[in-house]
C-alpha positions, 0 to 999 in steps of 0.5 A: 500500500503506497502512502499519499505524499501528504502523509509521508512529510507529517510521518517524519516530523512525527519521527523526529518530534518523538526522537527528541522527546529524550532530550526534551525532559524540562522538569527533575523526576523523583523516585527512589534508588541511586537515581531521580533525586535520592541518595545512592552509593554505587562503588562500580560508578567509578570504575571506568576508564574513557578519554577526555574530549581532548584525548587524554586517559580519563579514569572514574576513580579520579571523581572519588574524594571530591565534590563533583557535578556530572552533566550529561549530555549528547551533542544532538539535544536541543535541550542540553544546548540551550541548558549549557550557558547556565551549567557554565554559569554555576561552575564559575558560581562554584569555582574552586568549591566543586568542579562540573564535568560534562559526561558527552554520549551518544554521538561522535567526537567530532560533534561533541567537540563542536558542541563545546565550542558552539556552547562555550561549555569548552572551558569545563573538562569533558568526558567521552562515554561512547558506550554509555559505561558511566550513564548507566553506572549513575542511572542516567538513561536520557540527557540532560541529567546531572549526578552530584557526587559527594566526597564521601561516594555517595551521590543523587542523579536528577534527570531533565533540566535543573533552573539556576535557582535549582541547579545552585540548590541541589550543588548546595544541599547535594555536594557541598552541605557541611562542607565549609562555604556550602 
């Protein structure tokens, strides 16, 4: 059965609508277990090893000890795109505090690398995850998302987009609460 030519245009808009719909979460879902808001300590979440977008060897285990912010993100989304000036925002808010580190998946080096540059995110240190090893060692299954790792292991991933105003809480209640200038 052919389809009429007025179909098959709809059809692609429907395709691609539905295929950005994972980089189109606006609001931080809760539930329980390591990820979507609540506390998790998952040892093998830093057992990995990856390359930065600059080519350098890049292992999990350099996170551990440290307040951390992880932002992941894929080259393609629009929504991880119009995200990125505020994720440049507050890692200079918490410069010196906690560092933010962007976790790049699903996509090529190429189009990460252009990302950063289109973003101005290039400033901030970012990792490759070319087969989805640190996503899901933190629960993340859809960008944007963020892990706040504290220096004691444990951590809480929220998916979708996080405002200023509540990006600047969870660094503040999630990685540096009763730490020194948290």
């Amino acid at each position: 059965m052919r389809s009429s030519p007025r179909i098959r245009p709809a059809a692609a808009v429907l395709a691609a609508v539905l295929g950005l719909s994972a980089c189109a979460t606006t609001e931080p879902e809760t539930g329980s277990g390591t990820t979507n808001g609540q506390e998790g300590t998952q040892e093998t979440a830093f057992e990995f090893e990856t390359r930065t977008l600059e080519g350098e060897a890049f292992e999990g285990e350099e996170l551990r000890g440290e307040p951390v912010v992880l932002w992941f993100w894929a080259p393609w989304c629009v929504v991880c795109r119009s995200e990125a000036p505020g994720v440049v925002e507050a890692a200079d808010r918490f410069d010196g505090q906690v560092e933010f580190v962007g976790v790049a998946g699903r996509g090529e080096v190429g189009e990460m690398r252009q990302f950063t540059a289109d973003t101005s995110t290039d400033g901030l240190r970012h990792i490759v995850d070319a087969d989805g090893t640190v996503w899901s060692g933190f629960g993340v299954a859809s960008q944007p998302a963020f892990a706040f790792l504290r220096p004691d292991g444990t951590f809480t991933t929220v998916t979708g987009t996080l405002a200023e105003d509540d990006l600047d809480e969870h660094v503040r209640t999630e990685v540096l609460a009763g730490r020194d200038g948290g």
